[in-house]
LUMLO-970839 format. One record per residue (C-alpha): y, x, z; residue in three letters; residue number from 0. Coordinates in nm, 2 decimals, always signed. Each point is the difference from the previous one (the first is absolute). Example, Ala and Ser with C-alpha at 12.3 -4.5 7.8 and 13.67 -1.06 7.14 Angstrom:
> -0.45; +1.23; +0.78; ALA; 0
> +0.34; +0.14; -0.07; SER; 1
// end
This chain:
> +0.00; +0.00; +0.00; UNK; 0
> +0.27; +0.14; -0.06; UNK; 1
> +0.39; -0.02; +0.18; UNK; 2
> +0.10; -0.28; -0.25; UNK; 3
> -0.30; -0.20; +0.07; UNK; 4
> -0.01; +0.00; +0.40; UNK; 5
> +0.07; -0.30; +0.23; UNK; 6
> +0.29; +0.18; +0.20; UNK; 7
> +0.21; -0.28; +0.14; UNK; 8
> +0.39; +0.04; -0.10; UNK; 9
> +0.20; +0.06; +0.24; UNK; 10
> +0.23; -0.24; +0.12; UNK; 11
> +0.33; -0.09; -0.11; UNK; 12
> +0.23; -0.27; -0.09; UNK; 13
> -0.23; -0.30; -0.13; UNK; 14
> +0.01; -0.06; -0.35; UNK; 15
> -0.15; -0.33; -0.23; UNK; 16
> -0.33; +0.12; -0.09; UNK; 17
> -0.04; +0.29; +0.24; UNK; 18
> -0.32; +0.02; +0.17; UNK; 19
> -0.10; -0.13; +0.33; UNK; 20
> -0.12; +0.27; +0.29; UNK; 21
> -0.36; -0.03; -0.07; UNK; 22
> +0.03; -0.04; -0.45; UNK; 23
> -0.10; +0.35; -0.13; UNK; 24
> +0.31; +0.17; -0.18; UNK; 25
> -0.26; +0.05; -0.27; UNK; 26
> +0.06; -0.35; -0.05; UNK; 27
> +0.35; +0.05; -0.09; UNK; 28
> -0.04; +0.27; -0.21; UNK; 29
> -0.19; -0.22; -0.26; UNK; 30
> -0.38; +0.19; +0.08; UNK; 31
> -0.14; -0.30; +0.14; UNK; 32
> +0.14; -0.40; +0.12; UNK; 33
> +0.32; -0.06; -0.10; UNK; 34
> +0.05; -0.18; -0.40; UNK; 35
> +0.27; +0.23; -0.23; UNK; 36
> +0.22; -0.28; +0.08; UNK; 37
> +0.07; +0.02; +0.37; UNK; 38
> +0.01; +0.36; -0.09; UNK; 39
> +0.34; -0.02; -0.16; UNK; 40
> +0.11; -0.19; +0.28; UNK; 41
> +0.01; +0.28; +0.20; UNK; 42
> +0.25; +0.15; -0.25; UNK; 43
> +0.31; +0.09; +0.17; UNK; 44
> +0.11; +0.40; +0.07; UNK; 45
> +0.01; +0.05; -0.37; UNK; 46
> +0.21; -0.26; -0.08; UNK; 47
> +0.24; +0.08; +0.29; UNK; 48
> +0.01; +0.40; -0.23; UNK; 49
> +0.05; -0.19; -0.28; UNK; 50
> +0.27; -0.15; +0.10; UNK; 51
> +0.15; +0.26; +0.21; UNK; 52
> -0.06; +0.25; -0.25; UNK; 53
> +0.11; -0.19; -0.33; UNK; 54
> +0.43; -0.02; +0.10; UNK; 55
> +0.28; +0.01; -0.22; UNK; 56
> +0.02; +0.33; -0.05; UNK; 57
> -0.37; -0.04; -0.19; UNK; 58
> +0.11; -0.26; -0.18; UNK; 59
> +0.32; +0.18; -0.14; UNK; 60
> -0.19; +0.32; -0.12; UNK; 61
> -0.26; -0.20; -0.18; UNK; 62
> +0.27; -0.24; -0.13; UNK; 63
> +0.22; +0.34; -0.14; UNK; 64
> -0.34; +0.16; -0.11; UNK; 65
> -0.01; -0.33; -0.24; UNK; 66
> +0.33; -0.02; -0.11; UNK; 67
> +0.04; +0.35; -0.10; UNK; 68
> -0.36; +0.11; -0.13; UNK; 69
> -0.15; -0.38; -0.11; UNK; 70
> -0.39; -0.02; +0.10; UNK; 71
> -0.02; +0.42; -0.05; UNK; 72
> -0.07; +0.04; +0.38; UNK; 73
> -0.22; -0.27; +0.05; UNK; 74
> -0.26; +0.27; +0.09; UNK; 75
> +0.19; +0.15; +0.24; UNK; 76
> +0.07; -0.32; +0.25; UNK; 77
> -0.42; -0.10; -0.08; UNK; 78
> -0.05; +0.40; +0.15; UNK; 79
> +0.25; -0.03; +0.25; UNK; 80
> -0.18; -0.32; +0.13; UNK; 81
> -0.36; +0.20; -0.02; UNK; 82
> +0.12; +0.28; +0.17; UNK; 83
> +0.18; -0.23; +0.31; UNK; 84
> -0.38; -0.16; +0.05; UNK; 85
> -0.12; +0.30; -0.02; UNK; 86
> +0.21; +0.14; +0.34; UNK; 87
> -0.01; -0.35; +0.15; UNK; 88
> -0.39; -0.04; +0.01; UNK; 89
> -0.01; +0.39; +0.11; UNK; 90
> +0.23; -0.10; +0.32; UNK; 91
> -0.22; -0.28; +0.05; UNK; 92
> -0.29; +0.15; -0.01; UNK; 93
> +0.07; +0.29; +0.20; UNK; 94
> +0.11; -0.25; +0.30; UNK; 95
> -0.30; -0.25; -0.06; UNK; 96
> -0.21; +0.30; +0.03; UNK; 97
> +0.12; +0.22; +0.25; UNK; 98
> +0.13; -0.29; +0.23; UNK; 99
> +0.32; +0.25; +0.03; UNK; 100
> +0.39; -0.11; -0.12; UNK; 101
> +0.12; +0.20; -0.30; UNK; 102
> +0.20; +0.16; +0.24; UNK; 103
> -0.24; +0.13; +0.19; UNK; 104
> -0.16; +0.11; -0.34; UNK; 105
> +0.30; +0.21; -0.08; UNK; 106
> +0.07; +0.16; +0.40; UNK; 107
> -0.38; +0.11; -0.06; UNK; 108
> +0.10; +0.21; -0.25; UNK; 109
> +0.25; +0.20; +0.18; UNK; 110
> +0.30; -0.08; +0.18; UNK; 111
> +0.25; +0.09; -0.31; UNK; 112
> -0.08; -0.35; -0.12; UNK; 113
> +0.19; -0.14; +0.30; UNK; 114
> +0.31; +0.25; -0.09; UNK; 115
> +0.03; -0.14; -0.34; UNK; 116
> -0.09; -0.35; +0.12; UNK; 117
> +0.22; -0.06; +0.27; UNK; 118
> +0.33; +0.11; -0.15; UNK; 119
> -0.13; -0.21; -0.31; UNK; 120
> -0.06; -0.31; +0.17; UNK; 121
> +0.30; -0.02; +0.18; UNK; 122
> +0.24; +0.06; -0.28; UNK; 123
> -0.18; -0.15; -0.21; UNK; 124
> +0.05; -0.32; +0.20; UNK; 125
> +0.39; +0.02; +0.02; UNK; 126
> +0.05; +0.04; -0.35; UNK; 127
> -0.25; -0.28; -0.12; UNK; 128
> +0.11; -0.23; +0.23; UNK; 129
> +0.29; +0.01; -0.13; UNK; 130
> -0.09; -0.07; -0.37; UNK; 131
> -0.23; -0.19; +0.09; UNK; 132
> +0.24; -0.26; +0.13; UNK; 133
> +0.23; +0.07; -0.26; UNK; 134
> -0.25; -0.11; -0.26; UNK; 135
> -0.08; -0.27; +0.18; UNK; 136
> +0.36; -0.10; -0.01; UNK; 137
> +0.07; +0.05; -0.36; UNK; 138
> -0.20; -0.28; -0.17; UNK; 139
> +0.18; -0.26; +0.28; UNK; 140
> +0.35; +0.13; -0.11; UNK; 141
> -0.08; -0.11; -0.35; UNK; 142
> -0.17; -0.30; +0.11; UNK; 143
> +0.34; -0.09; +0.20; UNK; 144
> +0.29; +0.19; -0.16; UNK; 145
> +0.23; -0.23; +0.22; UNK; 146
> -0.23; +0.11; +0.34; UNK; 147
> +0.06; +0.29; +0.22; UNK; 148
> +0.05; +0.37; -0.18; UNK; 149
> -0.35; +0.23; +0.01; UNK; 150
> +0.08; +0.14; +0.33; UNK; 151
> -0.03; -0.31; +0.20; UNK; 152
> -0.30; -0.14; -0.23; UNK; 153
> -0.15; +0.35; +0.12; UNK; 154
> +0.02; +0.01; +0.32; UNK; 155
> -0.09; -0.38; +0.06; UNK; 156
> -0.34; +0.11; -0.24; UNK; 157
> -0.03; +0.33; +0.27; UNK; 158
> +0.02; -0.26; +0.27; UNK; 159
> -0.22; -0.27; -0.13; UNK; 160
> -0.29; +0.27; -0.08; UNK; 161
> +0.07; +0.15; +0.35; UNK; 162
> -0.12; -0.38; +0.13; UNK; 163
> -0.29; +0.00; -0.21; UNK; 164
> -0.12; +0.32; +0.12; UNK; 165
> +0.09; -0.01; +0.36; UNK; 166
> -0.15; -0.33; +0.09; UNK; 167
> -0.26; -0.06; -0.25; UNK; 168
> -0.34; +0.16; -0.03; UNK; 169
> -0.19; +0.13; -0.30; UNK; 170
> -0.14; -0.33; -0.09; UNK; 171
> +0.33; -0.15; -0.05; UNK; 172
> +0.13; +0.29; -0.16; UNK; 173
> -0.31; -0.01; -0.24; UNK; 174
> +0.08; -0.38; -0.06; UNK; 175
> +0.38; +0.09; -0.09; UNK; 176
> -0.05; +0.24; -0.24; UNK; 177
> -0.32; -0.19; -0.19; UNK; 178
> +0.28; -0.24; -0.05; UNK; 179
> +0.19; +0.23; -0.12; UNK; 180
> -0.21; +0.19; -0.24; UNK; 181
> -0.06; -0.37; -0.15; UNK; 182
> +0.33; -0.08; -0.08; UNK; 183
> +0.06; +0.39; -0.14; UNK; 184
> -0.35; -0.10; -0.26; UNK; 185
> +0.18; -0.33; -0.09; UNK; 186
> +0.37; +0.15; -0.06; UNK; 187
> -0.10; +0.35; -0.17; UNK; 188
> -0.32; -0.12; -0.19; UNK; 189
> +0.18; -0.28; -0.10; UNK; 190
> +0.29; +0.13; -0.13; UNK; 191
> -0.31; +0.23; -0.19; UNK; 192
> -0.12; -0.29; -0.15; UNK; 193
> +0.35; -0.16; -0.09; UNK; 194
> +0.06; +0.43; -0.21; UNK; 195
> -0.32; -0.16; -0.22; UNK; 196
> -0.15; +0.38; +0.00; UNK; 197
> -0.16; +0.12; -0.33; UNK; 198
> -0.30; +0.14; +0.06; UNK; 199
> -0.06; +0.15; -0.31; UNK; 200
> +0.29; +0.25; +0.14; UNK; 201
> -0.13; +0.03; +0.34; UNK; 202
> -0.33; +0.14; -0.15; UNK; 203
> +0.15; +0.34; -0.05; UNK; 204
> +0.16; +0.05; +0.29; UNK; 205
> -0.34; +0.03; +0.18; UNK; 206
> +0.01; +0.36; -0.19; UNK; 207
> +0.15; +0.27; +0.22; UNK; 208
> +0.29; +0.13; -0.18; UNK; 209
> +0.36; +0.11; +0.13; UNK; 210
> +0.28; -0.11; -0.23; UNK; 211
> +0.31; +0.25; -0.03; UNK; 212
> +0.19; -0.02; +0.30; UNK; 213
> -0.26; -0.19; +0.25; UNK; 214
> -0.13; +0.21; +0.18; UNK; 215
> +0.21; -0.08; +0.33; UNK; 216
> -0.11; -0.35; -0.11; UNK; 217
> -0.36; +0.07; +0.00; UNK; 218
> +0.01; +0.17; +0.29; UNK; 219
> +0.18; -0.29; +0.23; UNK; 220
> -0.22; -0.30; -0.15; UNK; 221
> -0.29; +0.20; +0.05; UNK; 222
> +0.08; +0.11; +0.36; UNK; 223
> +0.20; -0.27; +0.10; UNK; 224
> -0.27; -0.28; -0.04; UNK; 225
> -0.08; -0.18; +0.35; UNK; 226
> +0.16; +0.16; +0.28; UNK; 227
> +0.01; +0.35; +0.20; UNK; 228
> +0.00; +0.02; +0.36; UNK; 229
> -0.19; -0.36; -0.02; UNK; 230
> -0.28; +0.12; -0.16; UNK; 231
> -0.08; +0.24; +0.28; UNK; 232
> +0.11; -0.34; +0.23; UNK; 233
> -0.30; -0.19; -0.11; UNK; 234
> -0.27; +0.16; +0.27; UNK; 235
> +0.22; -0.13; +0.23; UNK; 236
> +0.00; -0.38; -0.15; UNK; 237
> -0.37; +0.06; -0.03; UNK; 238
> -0.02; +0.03; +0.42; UNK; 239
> +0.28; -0.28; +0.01; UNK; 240
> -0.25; -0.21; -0.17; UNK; 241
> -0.33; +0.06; +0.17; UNK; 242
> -0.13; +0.23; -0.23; UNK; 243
> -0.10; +0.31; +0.21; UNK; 244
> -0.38; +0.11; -0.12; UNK; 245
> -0.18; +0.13; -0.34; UNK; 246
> -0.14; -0.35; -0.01; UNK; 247
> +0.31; -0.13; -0.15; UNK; 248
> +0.01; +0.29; -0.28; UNK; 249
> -0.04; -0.28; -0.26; UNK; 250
> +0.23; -0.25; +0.09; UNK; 251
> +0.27; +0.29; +0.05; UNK; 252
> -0.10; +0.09; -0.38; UNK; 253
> +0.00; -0.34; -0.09; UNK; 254
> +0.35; -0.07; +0.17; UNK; 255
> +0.16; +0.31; -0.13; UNK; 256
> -0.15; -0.04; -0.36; UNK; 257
> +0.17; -0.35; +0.01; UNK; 258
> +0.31; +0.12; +0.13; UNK; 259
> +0.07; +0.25; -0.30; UNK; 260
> -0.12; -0.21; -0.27; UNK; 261
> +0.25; -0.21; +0.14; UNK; 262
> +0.28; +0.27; +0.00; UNK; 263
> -0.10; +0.13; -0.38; UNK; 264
> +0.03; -0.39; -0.04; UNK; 265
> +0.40; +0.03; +0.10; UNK; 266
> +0.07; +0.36; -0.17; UNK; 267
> -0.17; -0.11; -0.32; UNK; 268
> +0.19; -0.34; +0.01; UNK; 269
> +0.34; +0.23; +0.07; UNK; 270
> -0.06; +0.21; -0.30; UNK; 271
> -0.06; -0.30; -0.30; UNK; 272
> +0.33; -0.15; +0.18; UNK; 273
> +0.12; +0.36; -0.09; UNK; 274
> -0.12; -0.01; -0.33; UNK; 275
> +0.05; -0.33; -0.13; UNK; 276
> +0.34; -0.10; +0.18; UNK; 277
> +0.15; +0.33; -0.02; UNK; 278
> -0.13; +0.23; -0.21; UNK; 279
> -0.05; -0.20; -0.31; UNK; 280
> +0.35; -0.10; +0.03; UNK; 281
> +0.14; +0.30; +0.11; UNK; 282
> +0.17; -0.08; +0.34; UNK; 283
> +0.12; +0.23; +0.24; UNK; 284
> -0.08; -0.07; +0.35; UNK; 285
> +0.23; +0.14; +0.36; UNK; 286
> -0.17; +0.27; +0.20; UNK; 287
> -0.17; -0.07; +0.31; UNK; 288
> -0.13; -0.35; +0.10; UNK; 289
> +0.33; -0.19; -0.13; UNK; 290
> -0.21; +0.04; -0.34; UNK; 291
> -0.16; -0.26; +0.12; UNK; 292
> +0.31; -0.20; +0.08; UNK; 293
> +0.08; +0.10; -0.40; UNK; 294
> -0.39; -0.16; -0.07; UNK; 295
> +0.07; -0.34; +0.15; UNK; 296
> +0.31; +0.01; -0.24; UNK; 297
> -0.20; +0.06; -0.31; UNK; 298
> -0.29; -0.31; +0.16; UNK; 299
> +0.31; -0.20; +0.01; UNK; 300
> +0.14; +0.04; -0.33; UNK; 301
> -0.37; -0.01; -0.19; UNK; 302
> -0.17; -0.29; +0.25; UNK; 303
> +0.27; -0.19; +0.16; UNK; 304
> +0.15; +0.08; +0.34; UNK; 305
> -0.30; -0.20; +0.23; UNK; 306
> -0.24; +0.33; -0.06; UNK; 307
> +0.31; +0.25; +0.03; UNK; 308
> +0.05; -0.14; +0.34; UNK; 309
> -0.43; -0.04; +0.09; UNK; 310
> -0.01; +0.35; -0.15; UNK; 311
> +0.25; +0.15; +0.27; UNK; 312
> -0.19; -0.17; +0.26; UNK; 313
> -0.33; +0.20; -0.12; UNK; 314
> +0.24; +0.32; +0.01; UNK; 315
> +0.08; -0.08; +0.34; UNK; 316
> -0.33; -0.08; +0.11; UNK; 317
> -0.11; +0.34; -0.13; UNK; 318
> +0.26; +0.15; +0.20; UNK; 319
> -0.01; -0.22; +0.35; UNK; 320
> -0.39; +0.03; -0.01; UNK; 321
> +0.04; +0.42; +0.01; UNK; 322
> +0.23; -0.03; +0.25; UNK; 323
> -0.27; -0.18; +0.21; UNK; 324
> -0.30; +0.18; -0.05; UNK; 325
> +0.20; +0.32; +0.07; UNK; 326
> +0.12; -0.09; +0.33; UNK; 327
> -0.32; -0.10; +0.09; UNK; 328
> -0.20; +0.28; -0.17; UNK; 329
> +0.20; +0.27; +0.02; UNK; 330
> +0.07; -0.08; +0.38; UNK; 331
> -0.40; -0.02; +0.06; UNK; 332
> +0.03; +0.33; -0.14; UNK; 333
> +0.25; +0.19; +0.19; UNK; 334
> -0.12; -0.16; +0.30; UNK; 335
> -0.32; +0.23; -0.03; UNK; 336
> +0.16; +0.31; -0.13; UNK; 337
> +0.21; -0.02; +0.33; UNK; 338
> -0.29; -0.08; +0.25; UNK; 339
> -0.28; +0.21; -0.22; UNK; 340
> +0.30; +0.31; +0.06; UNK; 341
> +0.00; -0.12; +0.36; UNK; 342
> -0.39; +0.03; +0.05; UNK; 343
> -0.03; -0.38; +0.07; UNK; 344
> -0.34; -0.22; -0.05; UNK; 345
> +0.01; -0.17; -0.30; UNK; 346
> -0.02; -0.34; +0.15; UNK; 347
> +0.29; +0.10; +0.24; UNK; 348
> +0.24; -0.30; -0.02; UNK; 349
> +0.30; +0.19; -0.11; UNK; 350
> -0.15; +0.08; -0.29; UNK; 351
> -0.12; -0.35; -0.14; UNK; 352
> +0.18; -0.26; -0.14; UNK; 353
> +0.25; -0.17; +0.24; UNK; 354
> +0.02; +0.35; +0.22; UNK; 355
> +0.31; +0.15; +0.08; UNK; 356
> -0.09; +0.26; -0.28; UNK; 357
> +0.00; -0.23; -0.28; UNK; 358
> +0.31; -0.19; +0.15; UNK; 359
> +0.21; +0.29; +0.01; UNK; 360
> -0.07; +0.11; -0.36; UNK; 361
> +0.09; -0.34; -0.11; UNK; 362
> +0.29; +0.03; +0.22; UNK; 363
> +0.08; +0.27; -0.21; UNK; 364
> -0.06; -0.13; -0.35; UNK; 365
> +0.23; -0.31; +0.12; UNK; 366
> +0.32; +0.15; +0.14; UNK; 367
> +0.09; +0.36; -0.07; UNK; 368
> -0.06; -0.04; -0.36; UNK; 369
> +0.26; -0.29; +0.01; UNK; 370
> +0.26; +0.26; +0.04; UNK; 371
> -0.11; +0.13; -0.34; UNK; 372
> +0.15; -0.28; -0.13; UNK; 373
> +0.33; +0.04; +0.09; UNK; 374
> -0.03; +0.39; -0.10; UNK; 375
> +0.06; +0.17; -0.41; UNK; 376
> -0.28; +0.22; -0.08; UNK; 377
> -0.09; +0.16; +0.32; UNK; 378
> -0.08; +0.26; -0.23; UNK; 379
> -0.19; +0.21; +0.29; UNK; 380
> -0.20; -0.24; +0.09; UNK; 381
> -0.11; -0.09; -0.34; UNK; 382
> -0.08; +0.33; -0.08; UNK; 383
> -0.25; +0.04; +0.30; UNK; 384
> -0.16; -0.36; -0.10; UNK; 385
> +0.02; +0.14; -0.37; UNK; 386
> -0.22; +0.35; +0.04; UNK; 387
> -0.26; -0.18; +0.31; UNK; 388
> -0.08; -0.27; -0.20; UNK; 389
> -0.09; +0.19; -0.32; UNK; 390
> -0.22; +0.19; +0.25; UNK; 391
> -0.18; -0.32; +0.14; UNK; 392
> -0.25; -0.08; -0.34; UNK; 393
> -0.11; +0.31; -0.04; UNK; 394
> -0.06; +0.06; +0.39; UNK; 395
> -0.22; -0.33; +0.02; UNK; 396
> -0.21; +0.10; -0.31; UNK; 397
> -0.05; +0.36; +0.15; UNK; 398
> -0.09; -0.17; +0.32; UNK; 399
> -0.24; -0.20; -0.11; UNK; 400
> -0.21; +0.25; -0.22; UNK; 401
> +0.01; +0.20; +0.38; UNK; 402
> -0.13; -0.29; +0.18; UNK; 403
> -0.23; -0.14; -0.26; UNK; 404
> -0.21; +0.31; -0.06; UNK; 405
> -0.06; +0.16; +0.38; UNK; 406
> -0.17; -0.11; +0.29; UNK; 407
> +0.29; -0.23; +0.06; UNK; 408
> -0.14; -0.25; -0.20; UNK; 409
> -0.40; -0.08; +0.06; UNK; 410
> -0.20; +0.12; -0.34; UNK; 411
> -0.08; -0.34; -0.13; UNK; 412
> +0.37; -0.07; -0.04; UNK; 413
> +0.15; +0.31; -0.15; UNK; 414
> +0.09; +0.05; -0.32; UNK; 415
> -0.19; +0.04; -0.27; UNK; 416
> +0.13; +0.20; -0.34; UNK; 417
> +0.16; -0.33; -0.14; UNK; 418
> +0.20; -0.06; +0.34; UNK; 419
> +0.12; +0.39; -0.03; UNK; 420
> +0.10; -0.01; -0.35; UNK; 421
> +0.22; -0.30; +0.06; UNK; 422
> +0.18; +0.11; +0.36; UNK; 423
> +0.03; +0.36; -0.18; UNK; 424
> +0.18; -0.18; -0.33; UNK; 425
> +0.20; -0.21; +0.25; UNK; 426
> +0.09; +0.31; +0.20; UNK; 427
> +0.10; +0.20; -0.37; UNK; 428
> +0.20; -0.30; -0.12; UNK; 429
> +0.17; -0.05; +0.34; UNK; 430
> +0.09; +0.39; +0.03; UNK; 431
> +0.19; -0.08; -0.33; UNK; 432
> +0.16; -0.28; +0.12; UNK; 433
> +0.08; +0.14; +0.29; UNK; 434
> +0.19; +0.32; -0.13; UNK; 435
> +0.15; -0.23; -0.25; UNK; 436
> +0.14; -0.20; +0.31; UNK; 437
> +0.12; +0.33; +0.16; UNK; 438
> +0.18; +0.13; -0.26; UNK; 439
> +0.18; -0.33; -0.02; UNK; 440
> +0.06; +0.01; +0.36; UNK; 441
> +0.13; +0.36; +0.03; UNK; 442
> +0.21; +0.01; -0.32; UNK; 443
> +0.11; -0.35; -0.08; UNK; 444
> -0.08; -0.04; -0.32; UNK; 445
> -0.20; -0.32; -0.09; UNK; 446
// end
C-alpha cells in the first residue's frame, strides 16, 4: 500500500461540505475507494480561492496588451505560463500533503538564509500591495460612479471592507466570497470573449512558439505573470485551512489545483481574443497599467451597448476585490508562520493559525500603513525594494521546491520524478529571466 492509498484520518480543521466524518478513510476522499466523481468536486475550493486570488488586474492587462499588440502570436506563451503555474502549485501541495510540514517550514529546513530573504520580502511586499491592491480595487468603482467619491476614498473604503472580511470571517466564508467572485470574472471576461467572435482559424498559429520583433518583454510577462506569486506558495496553507493535512488527499489537491488553472488559462485566453479581436484588428491603443481596462469597458461600450461596458467593470472589479481577499487571508496565514516558525513555536501554536495575533497583525498591516501610500507620489524607495524582492520570489519558490521535492524532506513515493524536474527546472529558467527583466526595470527605470 502505498502513502496515497492509506486510511490516515485528516486532520481536523474547519468543516467543509463533503469533508469526511472522524471515522471515513481519507482514501475515501481522494477518489481510491467510496465517494462518486461528483461529490468529489464538491470538495473543490483552495484552488478556486488561487484562481481567484492569483488572476487580478494586473493579469488581465498584460494578456489584454499581449493581444492588442501581437494578435494570437503569444497564445503559446499564456497556455505555458498556465502549465508551468500548475506545475509549482501541485509541487507546494504535495510537498505539504506529504511531509505534514508548512511550506515555511519546508524553506527554514533548508537553511536559515531563506528566512533573510523571506522576512524583509513579506513585509514590504505587503505595504506596497496593499496599496495597489486597494487602488485597483477602487479604479473600476470610479468609472462605474464618475459622480462618487475620487479613487482615494473608493480605496480605502475597499482596504477597510476586505480588512472585515478577513478579520472576522473564516476560511469558509472567504472560500464562499471569492467562488463568487471568480464566477462573475468567467461571466464578464469570457463573455466579453464571446461577444470579440474569435477566429480560430487565427488562433491555430499562435499555439506555435514564436517571438514577434519587439515581444519579448511581452512574452516574458504573460508567461510569468499567469496566476499569482506569493499565492501560489499560499496555497499549502489553504490546504490546512480546509482540512486537508495527509497524502490521502493528494488527489483531490491535484484535482482542485488542475481545476483552478484550467480556470485561470480560461481568463488569460479570454483576455488575449479581447486583445485580438477588439483591439488589435482595429488597431487601438490602450492606457498603461490597469486604467486599460477602464479604456476596454470604453471600447465594450461603443461595439455592445453601454449595459456590458458597465457588467464588464464589475468583472474588473471582482478580479481585483477578490485578490485583495485571498491576500489578506493567504498571505497573513503566511507570515504568521514565517514569524512563529523564526520564533521556534509549535505549528499548532495559536498565534500562528488563522484568527492569532500573527495573522491579525499582518493584516493589520496590509490594511493601514499602505493607506498612507495613497496619499504619497512614487515612493520611489520603497518601490525599488518591492521591485528587486519580488523579481527574486518566482525563482526562489521554484528552487525551493526542486530542494524539497528531491531529499529526504519529502518521503520517496512523493518526490519527483524526471517529468516533475523538467517542469520546476523550466519554471525556475523562465522565472530567472523574468526576474532580471524585472530588476533591470526596477534599478534603472526603464519600462
Amino acid at each position: 500500500m502505498t502513502s496515497g492509498e492509506n486510511m490516515d484520518q485528516p486532520t481536523p480543521g474547519q468543516p467543509t461540505p463533503g469533508q469526511p466524518t472522524p471515522d471515513q478513510p481519507a482514501s475515501d476522499v481522494s477518489g481510491r475507494t467510496g465517494l462518486e466523481p461528483a461529490a468529489r468536486w464538491k470538495l473543490i475550493g483552495p484552488g478556486l480561492v488561487v484562481a481567484g486570488t492569483g488572476v487580478g488586474a494586473g493579469d488581465l492587462v498584460a494578456t489584454l496588451s499581449a493581444g492588442a499588440k501581437f494578435g494570437y502570436a503569444l497564445l503559446w506563451a499564456v497556455v505555458l505560463g498556465t502549465v508551468f503555474k500548475i506545475a509549482l502549485v501541485e509541487g507546494a501541495g504535495r510537498y505539504v500533503l506529504a511531509s505534514g510540514r508548512t511550506i515555511f517550514q519546508g524553506w527554514r529546513s533548508l537553511g536559515r538564509w531563506t528566512g533573510w530573504y523571506f522576512g524583509p520580502y513579506i513585509v514590504i511586499w505587503g505595504l506596497v500591495y496593499g496599496a495597489t491592491a486597494m487602488s485597483s480595487s477602487a479604479l473600476p468603482l470610479v468609472a462605474l460612479f464618475p459622480n462618487g467619491p475620487d479613487l482615494k476614498v473608493w480605496a480605502i473604503g475597499m482596504g477597510l471592507v476586505g480588512f472585515a472580511i478577513v478579520w472576522l470571517g473564516r476560511y469558509g466564508f472567504v472560500e464562499k466570497i471569492v467562488a463568487l467572485f471568480v464566477g462573475i470574472m468567467f461571466l464578464t471576461v469570457v463573455g466579453a470573449a464571446i461577444l470579440a467572435t474569435p477566429n480560430l482559424p487565427d488562433m491555430l498559429p499562435g499555439l506555435v512558439p514564436t517571438i514577434p520583433d519587439g515581444a519579448l518583454v511581452n512574452t516574458l510577462a504573460v508567461a510569468g505573470g499567469v496566476g499569482g506569486t506569493i499565492t501560489l506558495a499560499a496555497y499549502g496553507y489553504w490546504l490546512r485551512e480546509k482540512g486537508w493535512a495527509s497524502p490521502g488527499w493528494m488527489r483531490v489537491m491535484r484535482l482542485d489545483n488542475g481545476v483552478a488553472y484550467a480556470v485561470t488559462g480560461v481568463f488569460v485566453v479570454a483576455m488575449l481574443i479581447v486583445g485580438a479581436e477588439l483591439l488589435y484588428s482595429a488597431n487601438i491603443a490602450l492606457a498603461t497599467g490597469d486604467k486599460a481596462l477602464v479604456d476596454l469597458s470604453d471600447v465594450l461600450d461603443e461595439r455592445y451597448g453601454e449595459v456590458f461596458g458597465k457588467v464588464f467593470l464589475l468583472g474588473f472589479w471582482a478580479s481585483s476585490f477578490s485578490s485583495l481577499i485571498g491576500v489578506w487571508n493567504g498571505v497573513s496565514l503566511m507570515f504568521a508562520d514565517y514569524l512563529g516558525t523564526s520564533r521556534g513555536l509549535a505549528k499548532d501554536d495559536p498565534r500562528m493559525l488563522s484568527g492569532g495575533s500573527y495573522y491579525r497583525a499582518y493584516v493589520l498591516w496590509l490594511t493601514f500603513p499602505p493607506m498612507a501610500l495613497l496619499f504619497l507620489n512614487e515612493p520611489v524607495g520603497i518601490i525599488l525594494a518591492y521591485g528587486v524582492l519580488g523579481a527574486i520570489f518566482m525563482p526562489f519558490l521554484a528552487i525551493t521546491l526542486l530542494g524539497l521535492l528531491n531529499s529526504d524532506r519529502t518521503p520517496r513515493e512523493w518526490r519527483n520524478g524526471v517529468t516533475g524536474n523538467v517542469a520546476l527546472g523550466a519554471c525556475a529558467l523562465l522565472f530567472l529571466a523574468v526576474g532580471a527583466n524585472e530588476l533591470y526595470k526596477a534599478v534603472t527605470g526603464v519600462f
